[in-house]
C-alpha positions as CSV (number, residue, x, y, z in Angstrom):
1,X,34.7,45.2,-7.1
2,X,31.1,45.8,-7.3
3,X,28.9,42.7,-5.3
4,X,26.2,41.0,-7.7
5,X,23.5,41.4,-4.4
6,X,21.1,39.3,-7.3
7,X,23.4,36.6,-6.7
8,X,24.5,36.9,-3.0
9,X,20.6,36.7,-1.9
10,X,20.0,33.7,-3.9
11,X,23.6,32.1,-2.2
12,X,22.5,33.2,1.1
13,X,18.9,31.3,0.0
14,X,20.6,28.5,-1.2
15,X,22.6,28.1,2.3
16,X,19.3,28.7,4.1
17,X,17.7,25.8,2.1
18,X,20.8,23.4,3.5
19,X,20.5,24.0,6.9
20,X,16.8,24.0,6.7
21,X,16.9,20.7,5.0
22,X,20.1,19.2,7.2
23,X,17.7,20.2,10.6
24,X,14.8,18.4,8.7
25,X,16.5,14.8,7.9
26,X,18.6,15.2,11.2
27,X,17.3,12.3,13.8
28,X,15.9,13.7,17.0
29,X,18.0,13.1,20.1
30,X,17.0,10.2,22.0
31,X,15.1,11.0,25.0
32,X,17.8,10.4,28.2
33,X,17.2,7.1,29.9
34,X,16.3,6.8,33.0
35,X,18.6,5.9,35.9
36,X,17.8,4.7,38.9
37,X,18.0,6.3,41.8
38,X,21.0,4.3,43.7
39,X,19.4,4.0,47.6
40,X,22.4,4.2,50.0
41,X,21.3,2.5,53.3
42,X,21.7,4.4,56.2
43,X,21.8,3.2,59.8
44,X,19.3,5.0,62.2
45,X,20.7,7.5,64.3
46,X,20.6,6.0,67.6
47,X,19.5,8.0,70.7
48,X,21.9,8.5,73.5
49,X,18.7,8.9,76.0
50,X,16.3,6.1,75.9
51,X,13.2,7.8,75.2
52,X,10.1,5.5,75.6
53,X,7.7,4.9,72.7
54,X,4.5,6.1,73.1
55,X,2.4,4.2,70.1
56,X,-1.0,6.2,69.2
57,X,-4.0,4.9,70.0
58,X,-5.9,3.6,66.9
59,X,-8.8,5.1,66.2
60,X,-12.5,3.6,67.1
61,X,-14.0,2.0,64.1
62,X,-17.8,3.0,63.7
63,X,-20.1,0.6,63.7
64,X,-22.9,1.6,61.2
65,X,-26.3,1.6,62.7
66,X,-29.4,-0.4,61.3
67,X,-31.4,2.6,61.1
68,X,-28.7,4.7,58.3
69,X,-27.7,2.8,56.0
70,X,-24.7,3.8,53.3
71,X,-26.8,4.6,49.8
72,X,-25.4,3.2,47.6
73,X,-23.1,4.9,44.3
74,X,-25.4,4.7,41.3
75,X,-24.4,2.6,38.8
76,X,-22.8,4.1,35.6
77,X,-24.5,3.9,32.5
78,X,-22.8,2.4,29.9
79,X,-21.9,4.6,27.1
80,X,-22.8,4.2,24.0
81,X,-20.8,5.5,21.0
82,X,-22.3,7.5,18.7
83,X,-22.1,7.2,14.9
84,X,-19.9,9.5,13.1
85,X,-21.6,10.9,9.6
86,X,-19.6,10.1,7.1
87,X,-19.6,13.7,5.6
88,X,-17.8,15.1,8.4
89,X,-15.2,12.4,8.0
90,X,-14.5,12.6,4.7
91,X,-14.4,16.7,5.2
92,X,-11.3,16.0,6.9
93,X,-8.0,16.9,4.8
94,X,-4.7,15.3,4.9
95,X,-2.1,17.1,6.6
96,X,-0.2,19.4,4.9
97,X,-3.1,20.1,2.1
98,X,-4.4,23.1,4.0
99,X,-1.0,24.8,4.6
100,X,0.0,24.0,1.2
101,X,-3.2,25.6,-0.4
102,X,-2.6,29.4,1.3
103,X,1.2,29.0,0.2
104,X,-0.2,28.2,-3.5
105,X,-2.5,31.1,-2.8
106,X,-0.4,33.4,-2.0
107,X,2.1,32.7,-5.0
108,X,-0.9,33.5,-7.2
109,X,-1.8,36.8,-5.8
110,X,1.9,37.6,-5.1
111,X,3.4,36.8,-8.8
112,X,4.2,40.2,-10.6
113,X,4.9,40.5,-14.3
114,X,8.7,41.3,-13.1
115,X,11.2,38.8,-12.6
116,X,12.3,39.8,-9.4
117,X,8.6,39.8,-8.0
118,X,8.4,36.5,-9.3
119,X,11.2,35.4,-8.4
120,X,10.7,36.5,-4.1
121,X,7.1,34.9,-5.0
122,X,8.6,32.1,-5.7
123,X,11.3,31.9,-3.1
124,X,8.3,33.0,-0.5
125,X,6.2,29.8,-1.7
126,X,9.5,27.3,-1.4
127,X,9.6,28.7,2.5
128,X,6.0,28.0,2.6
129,X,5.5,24.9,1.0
130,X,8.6,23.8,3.6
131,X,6.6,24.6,6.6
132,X,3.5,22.6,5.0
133,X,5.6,19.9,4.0
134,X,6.7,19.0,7.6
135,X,2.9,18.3,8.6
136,X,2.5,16.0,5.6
137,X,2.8,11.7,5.1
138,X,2.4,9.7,2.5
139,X,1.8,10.8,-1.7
140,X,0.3,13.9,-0.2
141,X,3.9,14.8,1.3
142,X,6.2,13.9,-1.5
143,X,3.7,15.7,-3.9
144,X,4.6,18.9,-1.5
145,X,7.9,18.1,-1.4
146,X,8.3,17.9,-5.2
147,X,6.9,21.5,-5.1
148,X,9.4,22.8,-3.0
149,X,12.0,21.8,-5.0
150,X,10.7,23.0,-8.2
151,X,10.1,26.9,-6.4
152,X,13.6,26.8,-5.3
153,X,14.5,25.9,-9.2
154,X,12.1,28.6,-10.4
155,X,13.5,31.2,-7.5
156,X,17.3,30.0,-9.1
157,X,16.5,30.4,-12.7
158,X,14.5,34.0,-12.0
159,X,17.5,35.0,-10.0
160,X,19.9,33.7,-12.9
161,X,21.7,31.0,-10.3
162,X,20.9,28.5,-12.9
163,X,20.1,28.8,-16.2
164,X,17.3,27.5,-18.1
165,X,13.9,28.7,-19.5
166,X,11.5,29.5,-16.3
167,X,8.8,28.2,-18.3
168,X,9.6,24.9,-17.9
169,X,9.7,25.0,-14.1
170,X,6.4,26.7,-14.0
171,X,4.5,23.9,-16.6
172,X,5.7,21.2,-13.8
173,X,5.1,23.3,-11.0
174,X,1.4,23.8,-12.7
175,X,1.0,19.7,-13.4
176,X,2.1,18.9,-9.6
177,X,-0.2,21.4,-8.0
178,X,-3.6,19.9,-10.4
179,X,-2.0,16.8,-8.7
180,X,-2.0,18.0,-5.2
181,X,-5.7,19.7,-5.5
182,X,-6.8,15.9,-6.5
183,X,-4.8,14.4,-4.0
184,X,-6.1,16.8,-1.4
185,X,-9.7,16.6,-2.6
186,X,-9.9,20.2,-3.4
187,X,-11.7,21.3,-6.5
């Protein structure tokens, strides 16, 4: 029996995708609680030779002179915030658009004119697009996610793990990322 390695890569992707996707929705571990320390008394040892207790002397306190005189701390200055242009806040990207762009990037320049280059094109832009997706919230986030999922169909129908036209795929893959560019404020 001859092994279809077509197939066994795109299985071994598939299984990669599950436990990526099981470690993604998985809760964190609650942090351990704190317990407190339980404080055992213990009695003081008690001397068999009476020693005598010497206390220290307590140190002279100085008297300041007339003549010196502390100086005083300066006083602070209060702060005063200053104004933000709003430019340089509105420059500022949601997360996840940046990441998300080089993937979509790379796709482009990556994508043969043979199926299997276009297909590891597309199964290197689902592993991507995963990595951008976890710094992502909101629309911006499910519009990423959305594009994951429609590489891995486009990586399963160029492998021939599904069947369907390609085509398809790539028309809503197209749609989402004019989506994303608006959503991410990118022209």
């Amino acid at each position: 029996m001859r092994l279809n390695w077509t197939a066994v890569s795109a299985l071994a992707a598939a299984v990669a995708t599950v436990v990526a996707l099981v470690a993604y929705l998985m809760p964190p571990a609650p942090p351990p609680q704190p317990q407190p320390d339980a404080v055992v008394p213990t009695p003081a040892p008690q001397s068999s030779s009476p020693d005598p207790v010497i206390p220290w002397p307590a140190p002279p306190t100085p008297s300041p002179s007339p003549e010196f005189s502390t100086p005083q701390p300066p006083m602070p200055s209060p702060t005063q915030a200053v104004p933000v242009p709003s430019a340089l806040l509105s420059a500022a990207r949601p997360g996840g658009c940046d990441e998300a762009a080089a993937a979509l990037t790379a796709y482009r320049r990556n994508t043969g004119t043979a199926r299997s280059s276009q297909a590891a094109a597309a199964h290197q832009a689902y592993l991507d697009l995963m990595g951008a997706g976890l710094d992502a919230q909101g629309v911006v986030g499910a519009k990423i996610r959305r594009l994951v999922a429609e590489f891995q169909e486009l990586n399963f129908r160029l492998t021939g793990m599904t069947g369907g036209d390609p085509n398809q795929v790539i028309a809503d893959i197209n749609t989402d990322v004019a989506e994303l560019e608006r959503l991410c404020g990118s022209s």
